[in-house]
C-alpha positions in Angstrom: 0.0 0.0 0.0 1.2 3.5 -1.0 1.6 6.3 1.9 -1.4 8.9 1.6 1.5 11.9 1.7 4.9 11.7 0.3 7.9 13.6 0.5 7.7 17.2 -0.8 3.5 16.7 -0.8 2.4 20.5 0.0 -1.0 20.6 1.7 -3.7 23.6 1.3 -5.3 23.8 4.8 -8.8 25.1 5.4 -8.8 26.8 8.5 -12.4 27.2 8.9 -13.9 24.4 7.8 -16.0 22.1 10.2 -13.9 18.9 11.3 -15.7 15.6 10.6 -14.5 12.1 12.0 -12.6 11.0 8.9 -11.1 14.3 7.9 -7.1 14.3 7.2 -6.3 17.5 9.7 -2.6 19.3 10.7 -2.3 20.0 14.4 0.8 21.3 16.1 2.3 18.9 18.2 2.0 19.1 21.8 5.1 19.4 23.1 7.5 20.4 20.0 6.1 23.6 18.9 8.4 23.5 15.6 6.9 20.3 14.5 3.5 19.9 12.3 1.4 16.9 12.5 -0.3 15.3 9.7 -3.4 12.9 11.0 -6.7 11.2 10.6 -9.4 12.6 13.0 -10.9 9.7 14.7 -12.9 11.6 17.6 -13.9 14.8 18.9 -15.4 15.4 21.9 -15.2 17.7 25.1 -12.6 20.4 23.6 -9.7 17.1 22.6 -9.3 15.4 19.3 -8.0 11.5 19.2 -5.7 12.0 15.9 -3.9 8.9 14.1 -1.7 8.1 11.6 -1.4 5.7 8.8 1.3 4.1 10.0 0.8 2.7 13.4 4.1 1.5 14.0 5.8 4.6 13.1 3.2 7.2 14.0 3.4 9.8 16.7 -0.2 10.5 17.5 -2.5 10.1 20.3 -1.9 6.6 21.1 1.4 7.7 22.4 0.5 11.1 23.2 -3.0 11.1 24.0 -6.1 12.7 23.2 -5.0 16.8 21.8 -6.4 20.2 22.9 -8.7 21.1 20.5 -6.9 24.4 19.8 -3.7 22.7 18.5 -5.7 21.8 15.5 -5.1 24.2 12.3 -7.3 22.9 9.7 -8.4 20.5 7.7 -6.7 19.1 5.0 -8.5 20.2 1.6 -5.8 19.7 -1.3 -2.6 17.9 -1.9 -0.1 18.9 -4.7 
């Protein structure tokens, strides 16, 4: 199976759009401010968002990190060129 995202992939974000369970979203990680994250949204509730990746066995997302603020979240991901 192919990665969704590959090197050099640039993403348009959309900021204001509603987030959906499904939706490919970029957070800021929790604890490096430098880094951006690149998930699946796969719950929302009470102000925190469960995010995963692709790649379980690689991926640093909330089954290592746990459940995000809600305000880390920067959009969701609406185009990839």
């Amino acid at each position: 199976m192919l990665p969704l995202l590959a090197a050099g992939d640039e993403l348009l974000i959309d900021s204001r759009a509603a987030l959906r369970v499904g939706d490919l979203v970029v957070a800021r990680h929790p604890f490096r401010k430098d880094v951006l994250l690149v998930k699946t949204l796969v719950s929302l509730s009470d102000g925190r968002a469960w995010l995963e990746g692709c790649n379980e066995a690689q991926s640093s997302d909330s089954r290592s990190l746990g459940a995000l603020p809600v305000i880390l979240l920067l959009g969701k991901v609406s185009s990839r060129f």
